[in-house]
N, C-alpha and C positions, 0 to 999 in steps of 0.2 A: 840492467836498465836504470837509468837515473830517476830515483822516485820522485812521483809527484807528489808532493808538500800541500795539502789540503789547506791548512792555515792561507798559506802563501797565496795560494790563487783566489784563495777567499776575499786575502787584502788587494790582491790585483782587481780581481773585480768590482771590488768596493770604492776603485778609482774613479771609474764611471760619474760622469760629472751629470748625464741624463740633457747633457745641452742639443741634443740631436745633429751634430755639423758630421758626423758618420752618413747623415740622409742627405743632403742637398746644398750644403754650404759650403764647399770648401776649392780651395784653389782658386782663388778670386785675384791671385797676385800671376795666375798663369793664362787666366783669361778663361775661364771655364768653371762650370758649375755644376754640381749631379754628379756624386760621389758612388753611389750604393746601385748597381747593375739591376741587384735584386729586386730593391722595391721598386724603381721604377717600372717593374716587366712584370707586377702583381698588381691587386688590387691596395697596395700601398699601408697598409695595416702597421700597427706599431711594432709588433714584430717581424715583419719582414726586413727588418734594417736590425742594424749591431743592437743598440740602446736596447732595443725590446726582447732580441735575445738575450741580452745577459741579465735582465731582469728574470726572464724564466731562469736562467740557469741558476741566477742567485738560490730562486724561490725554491727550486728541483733542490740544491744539494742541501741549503736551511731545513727540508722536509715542507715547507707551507705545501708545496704541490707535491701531488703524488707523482711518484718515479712510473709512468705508461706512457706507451709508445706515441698516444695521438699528443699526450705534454710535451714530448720532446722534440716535434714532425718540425718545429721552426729551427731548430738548433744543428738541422741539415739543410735547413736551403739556404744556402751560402756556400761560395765559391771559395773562400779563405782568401780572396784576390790581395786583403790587403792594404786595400787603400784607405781601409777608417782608422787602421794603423799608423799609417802616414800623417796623416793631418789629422790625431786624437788631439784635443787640448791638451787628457788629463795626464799626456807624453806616458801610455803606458802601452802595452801591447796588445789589442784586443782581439785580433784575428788568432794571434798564440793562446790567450787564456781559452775561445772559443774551441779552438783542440784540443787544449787538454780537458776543459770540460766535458769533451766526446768521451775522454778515455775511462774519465773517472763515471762516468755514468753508462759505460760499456755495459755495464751486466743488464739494463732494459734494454730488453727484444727490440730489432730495429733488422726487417727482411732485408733490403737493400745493401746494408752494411754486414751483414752476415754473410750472404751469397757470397758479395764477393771474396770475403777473406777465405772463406772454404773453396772457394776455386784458386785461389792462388795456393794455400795451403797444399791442397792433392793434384794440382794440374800447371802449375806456376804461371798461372795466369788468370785473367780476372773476367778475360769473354767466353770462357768456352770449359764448356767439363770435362775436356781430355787434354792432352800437349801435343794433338798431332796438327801441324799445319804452322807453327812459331817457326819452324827454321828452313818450313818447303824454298822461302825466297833463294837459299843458297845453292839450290840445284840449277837457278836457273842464271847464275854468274855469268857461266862459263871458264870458271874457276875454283878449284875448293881451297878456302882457306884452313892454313891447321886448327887444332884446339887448344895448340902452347906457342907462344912468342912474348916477347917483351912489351908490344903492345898489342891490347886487346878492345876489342869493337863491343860492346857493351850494347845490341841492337833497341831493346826494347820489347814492352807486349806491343804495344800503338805500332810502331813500324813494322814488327814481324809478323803481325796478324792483321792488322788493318787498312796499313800503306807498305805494303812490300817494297813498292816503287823507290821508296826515300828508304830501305835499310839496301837496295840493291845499288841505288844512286851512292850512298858512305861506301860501302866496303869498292865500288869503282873508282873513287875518288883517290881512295888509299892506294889502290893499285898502279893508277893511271899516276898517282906521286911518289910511285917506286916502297910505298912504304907495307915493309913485313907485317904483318897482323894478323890475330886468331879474331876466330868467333867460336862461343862454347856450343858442346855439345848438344845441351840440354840448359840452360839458361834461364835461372830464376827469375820471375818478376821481382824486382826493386821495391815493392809491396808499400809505394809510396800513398796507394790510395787508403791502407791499413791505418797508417800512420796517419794520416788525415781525419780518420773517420773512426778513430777511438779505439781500433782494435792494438794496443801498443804491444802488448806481450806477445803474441803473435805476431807481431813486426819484427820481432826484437830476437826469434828462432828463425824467422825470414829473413833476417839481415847478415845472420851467423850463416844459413846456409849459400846465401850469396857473396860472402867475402869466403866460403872455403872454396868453390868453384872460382873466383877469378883467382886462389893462391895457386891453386891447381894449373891453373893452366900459365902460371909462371911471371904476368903481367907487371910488369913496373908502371905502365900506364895504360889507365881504361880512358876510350872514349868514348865519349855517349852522346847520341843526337836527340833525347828527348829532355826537355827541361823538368819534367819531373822527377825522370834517372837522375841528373844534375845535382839537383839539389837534395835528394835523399842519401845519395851516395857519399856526394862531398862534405854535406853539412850534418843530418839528420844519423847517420850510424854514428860517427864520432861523439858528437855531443847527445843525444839520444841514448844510444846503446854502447856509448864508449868502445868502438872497435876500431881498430889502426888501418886505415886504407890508404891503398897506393894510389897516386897521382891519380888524379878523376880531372877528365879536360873536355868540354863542348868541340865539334867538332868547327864550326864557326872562330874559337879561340885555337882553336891548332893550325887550323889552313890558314888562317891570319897571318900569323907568324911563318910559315912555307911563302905566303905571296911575299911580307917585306922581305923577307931573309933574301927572295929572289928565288928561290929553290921549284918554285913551279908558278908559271906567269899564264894571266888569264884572257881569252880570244872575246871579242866585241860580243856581246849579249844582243845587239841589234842597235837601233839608232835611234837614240831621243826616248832609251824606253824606262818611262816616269816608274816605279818601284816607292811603296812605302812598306814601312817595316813595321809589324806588330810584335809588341812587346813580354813575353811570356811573364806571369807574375813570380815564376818561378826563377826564373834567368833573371830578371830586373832587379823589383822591389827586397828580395829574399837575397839575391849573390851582386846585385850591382852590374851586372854585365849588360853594360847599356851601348857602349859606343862599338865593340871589337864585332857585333853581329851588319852595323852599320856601317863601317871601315871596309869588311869584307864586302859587301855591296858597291860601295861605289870605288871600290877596285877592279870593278867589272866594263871595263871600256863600252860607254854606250848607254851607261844607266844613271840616270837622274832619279837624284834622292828628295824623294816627299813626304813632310811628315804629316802624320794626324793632329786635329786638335790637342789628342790627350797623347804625350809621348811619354818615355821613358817614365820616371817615379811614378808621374800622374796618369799613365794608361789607363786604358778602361779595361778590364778582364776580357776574355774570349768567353767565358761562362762553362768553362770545362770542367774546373778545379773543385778540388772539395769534397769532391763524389758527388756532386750537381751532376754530375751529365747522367749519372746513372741514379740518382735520387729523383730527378724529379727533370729529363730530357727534354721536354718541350719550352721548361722557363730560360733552359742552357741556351736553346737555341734562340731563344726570344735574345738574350745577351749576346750571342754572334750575331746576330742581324747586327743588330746598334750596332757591334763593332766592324761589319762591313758596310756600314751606310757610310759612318764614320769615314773609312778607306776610301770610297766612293767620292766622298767630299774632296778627295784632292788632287783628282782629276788620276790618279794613278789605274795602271792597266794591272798592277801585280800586287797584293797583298803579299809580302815576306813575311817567313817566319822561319823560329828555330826549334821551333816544338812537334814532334807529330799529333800528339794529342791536341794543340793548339789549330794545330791545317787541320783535323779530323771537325770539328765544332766548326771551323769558320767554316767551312764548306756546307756544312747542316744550314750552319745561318745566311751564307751566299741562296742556297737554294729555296728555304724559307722568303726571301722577295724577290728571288729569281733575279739575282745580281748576274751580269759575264764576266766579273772579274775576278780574274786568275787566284787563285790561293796558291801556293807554291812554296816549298821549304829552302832554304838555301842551298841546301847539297842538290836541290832535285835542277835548281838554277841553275849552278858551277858546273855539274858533271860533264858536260862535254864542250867545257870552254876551257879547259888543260891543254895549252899548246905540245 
């Protein structure tokens, strides 16, 4: 694991210019204002925005404060979304130092952030204390895929436990495009909420046992339909834990390239039907993957593309991230509403996305004001428009 340099984060931190445009100022050249999910959906305190947390974090590692659990309860509500990264003045990284300072302050007790690493440790997964029920979806194909080929399906805990529907929608898609594929046996979680939430070392025996199962099962290319697999896979092992992984592809970026190549052409999704796209913070602001999930959309004869106020760099999170949704669930959900009101605004019948954990929240926050507008993932869109 690539040590964390205490000095170094000390002087990152110390970048903090205290101007507050992390809270409420920023993007005034894109026509939109209200940067920080979080404080807007609290009682607005100075810590509930970046500024106030890295003053605590300053003070926690300085020693001014003492290192207990109720000092540190601000230094998890936050989504890591990212966006006071975007538009910092003091051009430094603040959502990254806000991680590592999880890691480095890992040793105070924090239940939330415990649980889950211990279920993922003993059950490879982060909702449930056993592994049975992660891989039921593949009984009900009507097909079994093997657990060795050259490309391998990388499903997810979110889709294989939460939304069956979208890991059973990928692995048909694959099928339905003629294309060979494993799913493993027994399937580690990606342990990207460890890694989020300070538990690094423990990510870092989590990421060793997940690159030996997909060596095992022979894969030259994984692919993964959650944006948090994504980005932990592609970016987070390598540079994190230094491990060498084989091609990691979104499956939005794979079918992309099957529609232009012409290799599989797509049948009318219906007529005049308005579709806007939510942007995953993980997929976006993190890997840049802004147009190829959009491309694939309106390559769907019939679909008109509408965006939200806040798109691509400038999104507004879904409030999932960060281990928010299991820190503190009802402010998650407060951040999916706004961000299906938001969808709501543009007249669209279908909120798109590429994340299952992304459709998991905005459906909390659809039903939070009782919206009828569709959440829907793209593969769950596509699957039966393969001519």
């Amino acid at each position: 694991m690539t040590e964390i340099d205490l000095d170094d984060l000390m002087e990152n931190l110390a970048q903090c210019r205290r101007c507050g445009i992390c809270r409420d100022a920023v993007y005034e050249d894109m026509g939109f204002d209200g940067i920080c999910p979080v404080w807007k959906n609290t009682a607005g305190f100075e810590t509930s925005f970046m500024r106030g947390k890295l003053m605590i974090a300053i003070a926690l590692l300085e020693g001014r404060l003492e290192k207990t659990s109720d000092n540190t309860e601000a230094l998890y509500a936050c989504s890591l979304c990212g966006n006071c990264t975007e538009i910092c003045a003091a051009e430094f990284d603040p959502k990254e130092s806000l991680e590592l300072v999880r890691a480095v302050l890992s040793d105070i007790p924090n239940e939330v952030r415990d649980t889950l690493a211990e279920r993922i440790l003993t059950t490879n997964n982060p909702y449930v204390t056993d592994k049975k029920g992660k891989r039921d979806w593949v009984a009900e194909l009507g097909f079994e895929p093997p657990t060795k080929a050259d490309t391998l399906y990388y499903f997810g805990c979110t889709a294989g436990m939460k939304l069956p529907e979208t890991a059973k929608a990928a692995a048909r898609l694959l099928k339905a495009a003629g294309i060979e594929f494993a799913v493993l046996e027994d399937e580690p979680c990606c342990g990207s909420v460890m890694i989020r939430t300070g538990r690094l070392q423990d990510a870092e025996e989590n990421a060793k046992k997940v690159l030996e199962s997909i060596q095992e099962s022979g894969a030259k290319t994984v692919l993964v339909s959650c944006a948090g697999c994504l980005k932990t896979l592609r970016k987070d092992y390598p540079e994190k834990f230094n491990l060498s992984m084989p091609k990691i592809v979104h499956f939005v970026e794979y079918f992309l390239e099957l529609v232009k190549s012409g290799k599989i052409k797509l049948k009318p999704l219906g007529k005049n039907v308005k579709i806007t796209y939510h942007d995953p913070c993980h997929m976006g602001r993190e890997l840049g993957i802004y147009e190829e999930p959009r491309d694939l959309l309106k390559a769907i004869p019939g679909v008109e593309l509408v965006e939200m106020e806040t798109n691509r760099r400038a999104a507004m999170c879904c409030g999932a991230g960060g281990g928010l949704r299991s820190y503190d669930p009802e402010l998650s959900k407060k951040i999916a509403a706004d961000r299906v009101r938001e969808a709501e605004e543009t007249g669209a019948e279908i909120i798109a996305n590429a994340c299952p954990f992304c459709e998991q929240n905005l459906e909390s926050g659809a039903k939070l004001i009782d919206s009828s507008i569709r959440v829907a993932d793209i593969v769950d869109l596509i699957v039966d428009l393969i001519e």
